[in-house]
C-alpha positions in Angstrom: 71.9 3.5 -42.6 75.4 5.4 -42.9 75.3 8.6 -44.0 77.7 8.7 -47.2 76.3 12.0 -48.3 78.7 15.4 -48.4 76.7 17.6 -45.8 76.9 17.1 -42.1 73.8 15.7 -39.6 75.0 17.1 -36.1 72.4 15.8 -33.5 72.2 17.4 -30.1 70.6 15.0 -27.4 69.8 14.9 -23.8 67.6 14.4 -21.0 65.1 17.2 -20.0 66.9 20.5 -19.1 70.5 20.2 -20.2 69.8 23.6 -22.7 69.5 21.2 -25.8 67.2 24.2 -27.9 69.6 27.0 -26.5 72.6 24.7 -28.2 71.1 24.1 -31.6 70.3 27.7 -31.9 73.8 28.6 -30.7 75.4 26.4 -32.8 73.4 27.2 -36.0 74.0 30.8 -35.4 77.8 30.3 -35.6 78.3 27.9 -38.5 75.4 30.3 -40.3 78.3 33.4 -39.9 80.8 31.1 -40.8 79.2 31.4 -44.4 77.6 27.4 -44.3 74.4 26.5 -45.3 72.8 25.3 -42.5 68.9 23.8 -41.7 68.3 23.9 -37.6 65.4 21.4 -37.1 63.9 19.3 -34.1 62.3 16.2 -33.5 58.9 15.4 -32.9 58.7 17.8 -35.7 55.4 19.8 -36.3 54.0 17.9 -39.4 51.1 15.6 -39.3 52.6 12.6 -36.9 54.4 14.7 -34.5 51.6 17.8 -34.4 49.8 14.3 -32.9 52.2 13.2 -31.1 52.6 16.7 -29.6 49.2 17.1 -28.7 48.8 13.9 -26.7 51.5 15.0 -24.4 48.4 17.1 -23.5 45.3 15.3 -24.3 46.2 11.7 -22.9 49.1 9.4 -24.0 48.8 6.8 -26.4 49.6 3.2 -26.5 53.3 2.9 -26.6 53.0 0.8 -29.6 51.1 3.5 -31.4 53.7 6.5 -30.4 56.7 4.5 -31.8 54.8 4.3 -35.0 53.7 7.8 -34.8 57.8 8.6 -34.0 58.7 6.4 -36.8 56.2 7.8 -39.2 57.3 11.6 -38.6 61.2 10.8 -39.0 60.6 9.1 -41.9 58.9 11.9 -43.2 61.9 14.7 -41.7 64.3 12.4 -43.3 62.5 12.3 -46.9 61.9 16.3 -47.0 64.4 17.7 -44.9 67.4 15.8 -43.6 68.5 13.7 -46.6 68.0 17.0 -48.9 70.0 19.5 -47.2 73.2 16.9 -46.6 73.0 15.3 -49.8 72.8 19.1 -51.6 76.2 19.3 -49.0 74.4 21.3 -45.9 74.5 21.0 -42.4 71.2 19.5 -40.6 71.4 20.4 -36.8 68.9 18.7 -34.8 67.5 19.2 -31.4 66.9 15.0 -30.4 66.5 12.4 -33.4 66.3 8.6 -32.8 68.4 8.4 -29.7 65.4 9.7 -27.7 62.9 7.5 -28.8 65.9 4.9 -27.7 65.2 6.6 -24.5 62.0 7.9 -23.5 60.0 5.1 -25.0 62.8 2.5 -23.7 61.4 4.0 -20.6 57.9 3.0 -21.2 59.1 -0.8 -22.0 60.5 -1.1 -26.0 63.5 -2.6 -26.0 66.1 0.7 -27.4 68.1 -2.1 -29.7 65.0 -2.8 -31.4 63.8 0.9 -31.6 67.5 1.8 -33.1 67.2 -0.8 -35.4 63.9 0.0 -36.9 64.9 3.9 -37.1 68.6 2.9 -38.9 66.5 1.3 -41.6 65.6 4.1 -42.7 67.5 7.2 -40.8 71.5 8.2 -41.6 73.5 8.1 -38.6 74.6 11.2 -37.3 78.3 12.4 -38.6 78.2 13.7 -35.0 76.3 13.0 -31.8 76.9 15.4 -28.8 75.3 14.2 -25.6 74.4 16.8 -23.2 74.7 15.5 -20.0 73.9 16.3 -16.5 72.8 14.9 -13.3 69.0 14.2 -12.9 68.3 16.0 -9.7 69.8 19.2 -11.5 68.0 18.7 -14.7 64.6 18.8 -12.5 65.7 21.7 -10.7 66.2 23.5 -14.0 63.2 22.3 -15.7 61.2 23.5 -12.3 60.0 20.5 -10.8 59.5 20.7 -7.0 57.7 18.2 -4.5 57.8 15.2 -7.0 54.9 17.0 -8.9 55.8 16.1 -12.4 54.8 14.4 -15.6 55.9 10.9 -16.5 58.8 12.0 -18.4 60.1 13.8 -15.7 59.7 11.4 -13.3 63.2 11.0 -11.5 63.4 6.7 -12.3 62.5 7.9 -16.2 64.7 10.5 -16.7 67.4 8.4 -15.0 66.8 5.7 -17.5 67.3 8.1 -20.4 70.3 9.3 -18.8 72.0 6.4 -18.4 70.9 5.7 -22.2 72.9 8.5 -23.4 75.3 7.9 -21.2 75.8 4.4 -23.1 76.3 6.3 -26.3 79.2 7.8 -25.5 81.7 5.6 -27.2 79.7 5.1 -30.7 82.3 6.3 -32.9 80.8 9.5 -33.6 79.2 10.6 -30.4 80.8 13.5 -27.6 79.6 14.1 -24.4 79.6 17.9 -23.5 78.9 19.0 -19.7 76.0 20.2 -19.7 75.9 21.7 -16.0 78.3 24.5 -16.9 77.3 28.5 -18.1 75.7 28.5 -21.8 78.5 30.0 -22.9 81.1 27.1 -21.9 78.6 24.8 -23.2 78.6 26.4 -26.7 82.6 26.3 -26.2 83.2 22.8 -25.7 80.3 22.1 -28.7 82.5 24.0 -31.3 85.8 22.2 -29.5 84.2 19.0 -31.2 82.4 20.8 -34.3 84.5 20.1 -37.5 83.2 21.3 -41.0 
């Protein structure tokens, strides 16, 4: 689904540790004094479907099948009540992940990306702009604090690898940018608002 609407969707995407939350906030902050109207949001979102999906990161996961749906039912809602509002009334939406990392993460676990990109594009506009924080996984683990292989599935090195290499294979969709993300915050935020246009 295109988005033909007069706002902007800017998503910010990555693997664990590359500053993704620190970026939004940034970036929000400096279009905000720039006068714009801008929503900062982030997916899983806390509504119904991602306050669940969100609590079995803790509890136990689910079935793979029943997470997509879960993803798929909490977009679907973000986009109804937040997304398609603000850039249809001409705002900026700035989100921290959106379909890409379902693309990812639960490509990790098996689901073919294609078909998870499919199902979400139904439904969800394409970002006007995709930047794609990268960095290497061995420094993305060091930064998110994992030591002596103790770490959850999604920060597994093979896993986070995957995602990374998903991203990676974004990087020449029309509207996506890759942005170093193994430089200070401050250069990060710089070569952001090199490829922010509003």
């Amino acid at each position: 689904m295109s988005n033909d609407s007069k706002g902007k969707l800017i998503v910010i995407e990555g693997i664990d540790g590359t500053g993704k939350s620190t970026q939004a906030r940034m970036l929000a902050e400096q279009l905000r004094s720039q006068g714009l109207q801008v929503k900062q949001s982030f997916e899983p979102t806390n509504g119904p479907w991602g306050s669940k999906l969100r609590a079995s990161a803790t509890s136990g996961r689910l079935s793979i099948e029943e997470e997509l749906e879960l993803f798929l039912k909490d977009r679907r809602q973000h986009v109804d009540e937040l997304i398609q509002p603000t850039i249809s009334s001409g705002g900026i939406v700035i989100l921290d992940r959106y379909y890409f990392s379902t693309m990812a993460y639960q490509g990790a676990r098996g689901i073919d990306p294609l078909e998870i990109r499919q199902a979400n594009e139904s439904f969800a506009p394409q970002p006007d702009l995709l930047l794609i924080l990268d960095l290497p996984v061995d420094l993305a683990l060091e930064r998110v604090g994992v030591r002596d292989g103790q770490a959850n599935e999604f920060e597994q090195r093979d896993s986070l690898q995957f995602c990374r290499d998903l991203f990676l294979s974004l990087q020449d969709e029309p509207f996506a940018k890759l942005v170093d993300a193994s430089r200070d915050i401050d250069e990060v935020h710089r070569q952001i608002m090199e490829n922010v246009t509003v």
